[in-house]
N, C-alpha and C positions, 0 to 999 in steps of 0.2 A: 856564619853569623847567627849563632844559635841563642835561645832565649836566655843561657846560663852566663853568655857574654857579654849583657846589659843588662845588669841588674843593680847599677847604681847612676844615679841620674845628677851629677855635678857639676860644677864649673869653678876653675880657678878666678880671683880677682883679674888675673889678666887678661883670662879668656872670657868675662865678663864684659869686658871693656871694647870685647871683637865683636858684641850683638848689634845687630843693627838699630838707631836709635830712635823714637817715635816718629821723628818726621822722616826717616828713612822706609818707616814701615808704611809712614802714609802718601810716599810717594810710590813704594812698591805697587798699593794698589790702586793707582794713578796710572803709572809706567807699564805694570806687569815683571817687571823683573827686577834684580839686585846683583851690583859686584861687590862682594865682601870682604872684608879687610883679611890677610894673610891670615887663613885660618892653620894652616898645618904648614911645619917647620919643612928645611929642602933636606932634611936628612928622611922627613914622614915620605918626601913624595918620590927621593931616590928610592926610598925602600918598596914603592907602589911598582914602580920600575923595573927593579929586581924582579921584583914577584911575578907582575905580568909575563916578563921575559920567561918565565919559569914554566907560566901556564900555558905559552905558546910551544914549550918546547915539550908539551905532554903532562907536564904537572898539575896534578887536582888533586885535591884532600876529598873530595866526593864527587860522582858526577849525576847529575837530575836522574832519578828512577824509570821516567820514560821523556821520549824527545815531544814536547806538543807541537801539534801541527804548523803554528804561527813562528817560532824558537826560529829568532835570528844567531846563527852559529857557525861563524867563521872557522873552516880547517883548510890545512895545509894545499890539498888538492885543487883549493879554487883558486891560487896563485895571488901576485902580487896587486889585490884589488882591496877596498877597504873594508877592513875588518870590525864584524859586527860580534858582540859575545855575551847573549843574555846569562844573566844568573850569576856574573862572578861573582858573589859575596856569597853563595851560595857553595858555590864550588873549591875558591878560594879563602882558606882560614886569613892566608900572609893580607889578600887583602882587603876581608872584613873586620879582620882586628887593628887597620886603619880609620877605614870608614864609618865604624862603628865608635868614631872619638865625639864627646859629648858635645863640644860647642857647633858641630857640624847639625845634627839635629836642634840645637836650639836656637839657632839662626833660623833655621826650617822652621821651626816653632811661633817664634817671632815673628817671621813674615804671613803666615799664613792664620797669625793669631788662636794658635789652637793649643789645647792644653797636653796633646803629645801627638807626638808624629813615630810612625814607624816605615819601614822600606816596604813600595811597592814593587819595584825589579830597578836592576842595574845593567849596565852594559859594557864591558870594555870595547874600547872603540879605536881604531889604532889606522891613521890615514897615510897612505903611502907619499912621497915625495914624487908624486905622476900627474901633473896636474892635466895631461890628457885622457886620465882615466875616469871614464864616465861615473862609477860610484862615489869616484870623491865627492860628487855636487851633491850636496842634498838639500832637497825640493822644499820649498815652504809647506808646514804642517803645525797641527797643533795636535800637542798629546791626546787630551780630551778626544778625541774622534775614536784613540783604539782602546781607549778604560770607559766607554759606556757602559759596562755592568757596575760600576761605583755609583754609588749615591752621592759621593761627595761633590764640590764645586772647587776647594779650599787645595785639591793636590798639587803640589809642585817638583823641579826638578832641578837638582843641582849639578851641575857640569862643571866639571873640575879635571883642566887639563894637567900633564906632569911635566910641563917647562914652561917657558915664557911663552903665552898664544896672542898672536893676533893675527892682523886681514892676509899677513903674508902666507900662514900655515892653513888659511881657511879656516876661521876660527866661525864659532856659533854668534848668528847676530840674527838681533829680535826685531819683529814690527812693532814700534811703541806703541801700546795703548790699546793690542788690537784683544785684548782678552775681555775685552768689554763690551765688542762689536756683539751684535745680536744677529746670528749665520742663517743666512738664508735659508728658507723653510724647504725639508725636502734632503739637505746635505748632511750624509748622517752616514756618507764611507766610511765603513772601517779600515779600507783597503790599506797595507802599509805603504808608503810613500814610495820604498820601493819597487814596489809593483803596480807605480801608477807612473803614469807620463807627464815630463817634467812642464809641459808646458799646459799641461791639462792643470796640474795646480795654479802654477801663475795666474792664470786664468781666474781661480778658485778665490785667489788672493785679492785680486783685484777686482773682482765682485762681491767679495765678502764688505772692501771697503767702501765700494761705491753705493751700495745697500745700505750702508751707514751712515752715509755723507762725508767718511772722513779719507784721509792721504794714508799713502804708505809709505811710512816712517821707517827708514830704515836705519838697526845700531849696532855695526858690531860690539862684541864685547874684547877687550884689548885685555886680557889678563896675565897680570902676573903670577910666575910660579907660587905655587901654595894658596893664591888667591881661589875664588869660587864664586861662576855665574850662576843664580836662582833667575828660574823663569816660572811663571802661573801655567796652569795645565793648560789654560785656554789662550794664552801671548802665540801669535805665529811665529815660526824661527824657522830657519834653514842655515845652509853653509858652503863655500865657496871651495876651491881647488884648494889642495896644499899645493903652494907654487913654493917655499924651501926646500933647504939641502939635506932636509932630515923628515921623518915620519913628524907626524901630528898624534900622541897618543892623549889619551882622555877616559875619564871612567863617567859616566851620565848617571847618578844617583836619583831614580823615581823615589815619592815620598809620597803619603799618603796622611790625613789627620786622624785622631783614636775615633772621630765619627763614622769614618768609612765604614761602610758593609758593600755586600753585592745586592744587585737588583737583576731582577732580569728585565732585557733591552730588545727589543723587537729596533728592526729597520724599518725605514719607510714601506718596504714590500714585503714586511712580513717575516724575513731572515732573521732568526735570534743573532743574537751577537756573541761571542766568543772569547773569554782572554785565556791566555796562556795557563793561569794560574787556577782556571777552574778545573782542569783534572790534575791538581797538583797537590793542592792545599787539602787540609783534614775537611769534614763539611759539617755543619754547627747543627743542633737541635733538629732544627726546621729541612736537615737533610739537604743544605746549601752550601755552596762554597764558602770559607771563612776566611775572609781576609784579615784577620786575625793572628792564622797561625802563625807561629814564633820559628817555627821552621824556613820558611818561605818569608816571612814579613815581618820581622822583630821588630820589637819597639826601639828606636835610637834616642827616642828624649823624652821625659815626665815632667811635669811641674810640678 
């Protein structure tokens, strides 16, 4: 998804009519999140299908120049557990020259009210039909905890599975309203979710809200093929077993607004903080990471 690839920023009348509508945007930042109206056709998301299939089978138009320490990356050897895969849009033409369709960014836009959004990492994510398999469950978490070197507040993520998802497949479902919670002073892991203990979050969760005085709200998201769930960087989410007769696949599109930069993030004790994309990306002026670059982080929508 190179910066030659988005270089014109439009929308059809029809695809206009797919944006989400004022009091949609103002209950996004109410809720924390949005189900969108069928944004990509079922021939866009067979063809995501195709591709992915392709890419599990060794196929890459490039692969990242070195592996960063944190780089969630599913191969073959770890067997039939769920599959994590930073960077497809990176690695993947067949499926950045999907993802990369305009009304997808300006939903992002829209929500986030910002006058252009470009990608911050993506993930294919592909859940086996094991619903005894401990990977499937994943733990309640909020983005924001692993992009603290962003200055932004405004980032969001679009999940968008390639068939019909809901609570059967173990679909993603949000704590309503909790990106508005003010987190306990002191809670500033970066750790990924996966390498934290599932009850050590619950925990997390349930004191993030009793800190707040409010309930945990829980909603899956029920989506339809070609449809697409946006969540705020800071909405908690997790997700349940695939208990179906078939794989759960999904691509997680991270987004970012054209304000972002990096900052540098100390922890509570002192530990700089780390993302993936700091030995990745070009580094600006100031000899800093740029989140910026069009390599790693294209723009998908201008106004």
């Amino acid at each position: 998804m190179t910066a030659e690839l988005t270089d014109t920023f439009a929308l059809t009348e029809a695809e206009r009519d797919l944006l989400p509508t004022d009091e949609e945007v103002v209950e996004y930042a109410a809720r924390g999140w949005y189900l969108s109206r069928k944004l990509f056709t079922d021939a866009e998301i067979d063809t995501l299908v195709e591709a992915t299939e392709r890419f599990y089978a060794g196929h890459a138009d490039r692969r990242l120049p070195l592996r960063p320490p944190n780089l969630a990356y599913w191969t073959p050897e770890r067997g039939d557990v769920q599959r994590h895969n930073d960077y497809i849009h990176y690695e993947s033409d067949e499926v950045a020259a999907i993802l990369r369709k305009p009304v997808l960014g300006a939903v992002a836009a829209r929500l986030a009210q910002a006058d252009e959004i470009r990608v911050w990492q993506s993930t294919l994510i592909y859940k086996p039909p094991r619903p005894e398999e401990a990977s499937n469950q994943v733990p309640w978490h909020m983005d924001r905890h692993y992009w603290q070197t962003c200055t932004s507040e405004r980032m969001l993520t679009a999940f968008l599975p390639l068939h019909d998802c809901d609570t059967t497949m173990g679909t993603i479902t949000m704590v309503d309203g909790s990106h508005r919670w003010a987190e306990i002073p002191g809670d500033d892991s970066t750790r990924h979710f996966a390498h934290r203990d599932r009850a050590e979050l619950e925990e997390l969760l349930a004191a993030n809200a009793a800190h707040n005085g409010a309930e945990v709200v829980k909603v899956p998201m029920n989506i339809p093929k070609g449809h697409v769930s946006f969540h705020h960087c800071r909405t908690y989410h997790g997700s349940g077993a695939n208990q179906a007769d078939r794989p759960r696949r999904a691509i997680s599109l991270h987004m970012q607004d054209g304000d972002n930069r990096f900052r540098p993030f100390l922890k509570s004790d002192g530990t700089p903080v780390f993302y993936n994309h700091d030995v990745l990306v070009q580094r600006n002026d100031e000899g800093l990471p740029d989140y910026t670059d069009q390599t790693y982080c294209p723009t998908l929508w201008r106004w």
